[in-house]
C-alpha positions in Angstrom: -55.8 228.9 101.3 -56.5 225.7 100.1 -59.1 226.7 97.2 -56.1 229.4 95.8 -53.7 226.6 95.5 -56.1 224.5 93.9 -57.2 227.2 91.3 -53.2 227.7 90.4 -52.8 223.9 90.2 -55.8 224.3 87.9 -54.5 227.1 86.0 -51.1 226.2 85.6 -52.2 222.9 84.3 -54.4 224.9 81.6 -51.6 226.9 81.0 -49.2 223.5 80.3 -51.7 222.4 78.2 -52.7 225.0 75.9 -49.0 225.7 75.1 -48.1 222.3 74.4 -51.2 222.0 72.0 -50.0 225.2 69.9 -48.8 224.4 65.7 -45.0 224.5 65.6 -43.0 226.9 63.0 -41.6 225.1 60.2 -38.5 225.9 59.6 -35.9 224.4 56.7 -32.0 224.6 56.4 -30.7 227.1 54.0 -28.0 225.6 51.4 -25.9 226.8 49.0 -24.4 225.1 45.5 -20.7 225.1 45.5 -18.1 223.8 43.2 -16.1 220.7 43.6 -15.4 216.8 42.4 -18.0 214.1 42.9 -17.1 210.5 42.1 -18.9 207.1 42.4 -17.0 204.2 43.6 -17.7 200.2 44.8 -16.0 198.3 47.3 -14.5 195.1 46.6 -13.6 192.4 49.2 -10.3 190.4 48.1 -7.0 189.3 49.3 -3.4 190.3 48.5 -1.4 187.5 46.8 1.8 187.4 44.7 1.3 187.2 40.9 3.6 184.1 40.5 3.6 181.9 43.1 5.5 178.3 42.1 5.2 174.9 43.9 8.7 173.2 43.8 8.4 169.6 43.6 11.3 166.6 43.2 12.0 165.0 40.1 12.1 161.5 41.2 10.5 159.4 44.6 12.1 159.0 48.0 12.5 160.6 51.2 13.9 164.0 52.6 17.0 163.7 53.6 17.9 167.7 54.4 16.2 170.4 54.1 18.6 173.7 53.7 15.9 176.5 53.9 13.0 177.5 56.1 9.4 179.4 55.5 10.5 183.6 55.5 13.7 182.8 53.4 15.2 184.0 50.4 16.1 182.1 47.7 17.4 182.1 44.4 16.7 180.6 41.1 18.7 177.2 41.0 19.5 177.1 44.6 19.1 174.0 46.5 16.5 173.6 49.1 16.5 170.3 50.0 18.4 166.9 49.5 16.7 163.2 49.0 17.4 159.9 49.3 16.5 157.5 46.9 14.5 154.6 47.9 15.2 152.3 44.7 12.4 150.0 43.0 13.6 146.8 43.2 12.4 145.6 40.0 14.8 148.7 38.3 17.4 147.7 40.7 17.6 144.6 39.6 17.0 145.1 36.0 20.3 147.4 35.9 22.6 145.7 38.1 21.6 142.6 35.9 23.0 144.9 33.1 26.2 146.0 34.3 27.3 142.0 34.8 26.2 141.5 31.1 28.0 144.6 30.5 31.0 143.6 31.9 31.2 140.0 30.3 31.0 141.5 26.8 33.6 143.8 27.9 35.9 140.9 28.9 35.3 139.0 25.9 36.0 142.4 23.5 39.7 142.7 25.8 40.5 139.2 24.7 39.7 139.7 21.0 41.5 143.2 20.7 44.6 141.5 22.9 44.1 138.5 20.1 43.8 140.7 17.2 46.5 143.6 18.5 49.2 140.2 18.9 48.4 139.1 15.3 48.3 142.6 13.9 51.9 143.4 15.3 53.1 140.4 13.7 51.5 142.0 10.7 49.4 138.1 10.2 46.0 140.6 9.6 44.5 143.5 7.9 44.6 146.9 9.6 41.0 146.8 8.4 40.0 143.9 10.4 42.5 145.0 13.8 40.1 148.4 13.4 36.7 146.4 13.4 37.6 144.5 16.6 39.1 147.8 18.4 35.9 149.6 17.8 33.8 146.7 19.0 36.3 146.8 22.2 35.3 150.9 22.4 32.0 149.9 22.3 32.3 147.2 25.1 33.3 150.0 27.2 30.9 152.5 26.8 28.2 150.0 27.4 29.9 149.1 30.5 30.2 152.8 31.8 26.4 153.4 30.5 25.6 150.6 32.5 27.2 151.5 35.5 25.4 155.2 35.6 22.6 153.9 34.9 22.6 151.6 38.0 24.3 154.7 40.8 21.3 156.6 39.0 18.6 153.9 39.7 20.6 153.2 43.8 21.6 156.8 44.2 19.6 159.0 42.2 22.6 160.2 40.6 25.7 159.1 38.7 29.5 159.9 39.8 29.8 161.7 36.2 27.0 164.2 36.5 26.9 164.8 40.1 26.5 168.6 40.1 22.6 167.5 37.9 21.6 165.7 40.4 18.1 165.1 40.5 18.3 164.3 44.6 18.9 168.3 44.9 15.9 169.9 44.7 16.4 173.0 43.4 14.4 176.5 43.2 12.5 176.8 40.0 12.4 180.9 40.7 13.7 183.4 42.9 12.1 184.9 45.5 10.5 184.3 49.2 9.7 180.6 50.6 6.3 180.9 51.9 6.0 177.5 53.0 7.9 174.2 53.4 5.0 171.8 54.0 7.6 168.6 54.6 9.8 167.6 57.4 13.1 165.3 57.2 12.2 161.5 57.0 9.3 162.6 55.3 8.5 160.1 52.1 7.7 162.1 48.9 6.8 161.4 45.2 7.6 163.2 41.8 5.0 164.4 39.7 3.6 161.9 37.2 0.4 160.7 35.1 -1.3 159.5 38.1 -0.5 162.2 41.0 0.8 166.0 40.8 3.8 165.2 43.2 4.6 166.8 46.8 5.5 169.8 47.3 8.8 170.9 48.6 8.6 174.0 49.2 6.4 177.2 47.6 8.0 180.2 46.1 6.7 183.2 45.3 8.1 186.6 44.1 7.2 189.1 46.8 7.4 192.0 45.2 5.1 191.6 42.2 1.8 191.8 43.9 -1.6 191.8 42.8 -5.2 192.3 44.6 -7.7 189.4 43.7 -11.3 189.8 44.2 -14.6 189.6 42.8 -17.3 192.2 42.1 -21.5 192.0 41.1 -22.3 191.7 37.9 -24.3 195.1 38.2 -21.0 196.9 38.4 -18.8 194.9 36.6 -20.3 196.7 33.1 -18.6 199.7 34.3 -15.5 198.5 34.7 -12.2 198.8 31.9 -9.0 198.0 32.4 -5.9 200.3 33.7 -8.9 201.9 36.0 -7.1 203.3 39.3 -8.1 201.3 42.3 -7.2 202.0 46.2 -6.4 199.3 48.4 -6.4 199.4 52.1 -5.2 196.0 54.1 -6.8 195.4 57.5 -3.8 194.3 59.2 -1.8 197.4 58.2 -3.9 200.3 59.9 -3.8 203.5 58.0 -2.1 202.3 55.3 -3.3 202.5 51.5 -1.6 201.6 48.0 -2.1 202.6 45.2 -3.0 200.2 42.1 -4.6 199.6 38.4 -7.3 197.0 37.5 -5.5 194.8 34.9 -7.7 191.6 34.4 -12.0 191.2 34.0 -12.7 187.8 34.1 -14.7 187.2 30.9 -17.2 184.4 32.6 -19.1 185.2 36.5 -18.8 182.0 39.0 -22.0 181.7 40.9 -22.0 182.6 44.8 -25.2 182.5 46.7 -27.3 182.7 44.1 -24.8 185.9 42.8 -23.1 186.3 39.9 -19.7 187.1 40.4 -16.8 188.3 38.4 -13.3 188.0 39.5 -11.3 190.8 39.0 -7.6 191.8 39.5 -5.8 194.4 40.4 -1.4 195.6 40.2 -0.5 196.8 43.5 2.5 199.3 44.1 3.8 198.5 47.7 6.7 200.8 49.0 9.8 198.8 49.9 9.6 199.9 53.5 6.3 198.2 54.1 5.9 194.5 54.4 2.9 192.7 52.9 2.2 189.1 53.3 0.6 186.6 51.2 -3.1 186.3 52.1 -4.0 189.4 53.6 -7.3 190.5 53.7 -7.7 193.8 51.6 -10.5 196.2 50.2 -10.4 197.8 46.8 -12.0 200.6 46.7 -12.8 201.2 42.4 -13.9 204.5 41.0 -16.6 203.8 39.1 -17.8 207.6 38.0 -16.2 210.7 38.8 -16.1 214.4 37.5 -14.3 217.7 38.8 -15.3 221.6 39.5 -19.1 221.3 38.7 -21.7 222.5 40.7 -22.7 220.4 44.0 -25.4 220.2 46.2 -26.7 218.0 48.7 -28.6 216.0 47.9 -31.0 215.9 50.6 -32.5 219.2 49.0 -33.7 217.6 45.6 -37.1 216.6 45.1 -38.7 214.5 43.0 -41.6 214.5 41.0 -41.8 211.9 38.4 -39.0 211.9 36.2 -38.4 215.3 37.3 -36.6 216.7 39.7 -36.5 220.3 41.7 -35.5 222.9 44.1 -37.0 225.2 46.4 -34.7 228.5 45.6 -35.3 231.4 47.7 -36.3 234.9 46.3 -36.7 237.9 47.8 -38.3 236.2 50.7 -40.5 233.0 49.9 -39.3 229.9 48.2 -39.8 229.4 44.7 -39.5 225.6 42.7 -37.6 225.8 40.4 -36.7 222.2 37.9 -33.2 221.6 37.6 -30.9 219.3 35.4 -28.9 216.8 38.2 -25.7 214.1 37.4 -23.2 212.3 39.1 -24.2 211.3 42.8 -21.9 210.3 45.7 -25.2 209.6 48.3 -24.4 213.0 49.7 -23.7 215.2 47.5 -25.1 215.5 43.9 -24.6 217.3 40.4 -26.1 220.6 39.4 -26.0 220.1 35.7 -28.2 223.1 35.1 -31.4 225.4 36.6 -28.8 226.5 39.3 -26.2 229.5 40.1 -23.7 229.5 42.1 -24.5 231.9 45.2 -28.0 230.9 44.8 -30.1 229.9 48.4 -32.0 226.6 48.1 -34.5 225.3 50.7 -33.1 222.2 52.8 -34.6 219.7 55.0 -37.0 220.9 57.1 -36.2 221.6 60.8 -39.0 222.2 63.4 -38.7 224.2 66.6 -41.4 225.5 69.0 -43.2 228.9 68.8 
């Protein structure tokens, strides 16, 4: 009993072994061309930003005093955001109030002449000529008193009683559109722009619904770019969604990144007025480099190569025969038949190998 199970151990080991050591069939996948569109496109890493976005600054020094708006406002051109209080130089400060007491002396000494003159001239004692010299001289006196006085409630106050509704402590929106940020606080000090600094900001504006992608692509893409090409954008905080938009701007010089050459590109975007975009999202472009419609496809996994030339297997009657053929546009899967194939044809795939 025991030799019989040993002999079928023995044998069925044999058996194991013999079938497991027997060639394999080789079999391929049978395609067929068809018709359809194949296009070539890049991906371009960016962000979504407005096209005009504007910094509004004070025109003169001092410290915020109210602020009327918030970040996520509108606004309009013109209207007023915040207020300021003038902290005067006291150099200019004293240089103007020293003005308006000179001022007003020369005003007192013109009313005594004119009172003089007028007395003399209504006794008819001298020349209407010589009354008219010392009333215009009196006129004068007094518009170099009220210039005097402005300009010392413009040097205190940062504005004049005459011209209150210009008043340079009401900073005002340069544009109209959505406040994005308000990087100051009331009490906070803050300086106009001048030769020797660019100012703080109020408050930055920007027109929300004139956006624009901003990226940059390789330089060994970039020569197949033109202007007014359509582009696809897809945000990654706004799942599912895509936009439509048209490359508009090629820089004309790269900027070096990494040891790459990049060019930055831009890029219209049509946003519909139900969806809310933010400045600074992260977004892809997706740019159609290539693309052409109802040729002959194939995939491309059943091209071979052979130098500069390329071929199919195509199957007739019942063995595969090469056959060269003319290819074009490739997306990585499928590829262009330009010419040595017919639609309907059977051409020899990638191999697939099964068992006996």
């Amino acid at each position: 009993m025991l030799i019989l199970l040993i002999t079928a151990f023995v044998l069925g080991t044999f058996g194991y072994l013999f079938k497991r050591s027997q060639p394999k069939e080789i079999q391929y996948q049978e395609l067929t061309p068809t018709m359809g569109d194949i296009s070539r496109s890049t991906v371009v890493t960016g962000k979504i930003q407005p096209r005009d976005e504007v910094n509004v600054k004070p025109q003169i020094s001092g410290i915020v005093a109210e602020l009327y708006k918030e970040a996520g406002q509108m606004v309009q051109q013109n209207e007023v955001i915040a207020k300021l209080k003038v902290i005067p130089d006291m150099g200019q400060l004293s240089s103007a109030q020293s003005r308006v007491r000179l001022s007003e002396l020369n005003l007192k000494q013109a009313q005594i002449n004119f009172d003089r003159e007028k007395a003399l001239y209504d006794r008819q004692l001298v020349s209407a000529d010589e009354f008219e010299k010392i009333q215009q001289a009196l006129r004068q006196a007094q518009e170099e008193h009220a210039i005097a006085r402005e300009s010392l409630e413009i040097v205190r106050d940062g504005v004049s009683s005459s011209n209150k509704s210009g008043s340079t402590t009401l900073v005002r929106s340069t544009i109209s559109g959505l406040i994005l940020d308000v990087p100051v606080k009331v009490g906070n000090s803050v300086i106009n722009s001048n030769t020797f600094n660019d100012g703080t900001t109020i408050a930055t504006v920007a027109n929300m619904s004139d956006l624009i992608f901003d990226g940059n692509i390789d330089e060994t893409e970039v020569g197949r770019l033109h202007i007014g090409l359509p582009v696809r954008i897809s945000v990654g905080a706004l799942q599912d969604l895509h936009f439509d938009a048209a490359l508009e701007y090629i820089a004309p010089k790269a900027t070096e990144s990494g040891g790459t050459n990049l060019f930055e590109i831009k890029a219209s975007v049509t946003v519909p007025a139900d969806v809310t975009i933010r400045s600074g999202y992260s977004a892809n472009a997706e740019i159609v480099l290539q693309e052409v419609h109802d040729v002959l496809t194939l995939p491309e996994s059943a091209i071979q190569y052979d130098g500069d030339k390329t071929y199919v297997f195509v199957k007739e009657a019942d063995e595969y025969v090469r056959r060269d053929v003319e290819t074009g546009l490739s997306d990585g899967v499928n590829i262009e038949i330009k010419s040595g194939l017919e639609l309907g044809e059977t051409v020899r795939g990638p191999q697939i190998i099964t068992s006996k």
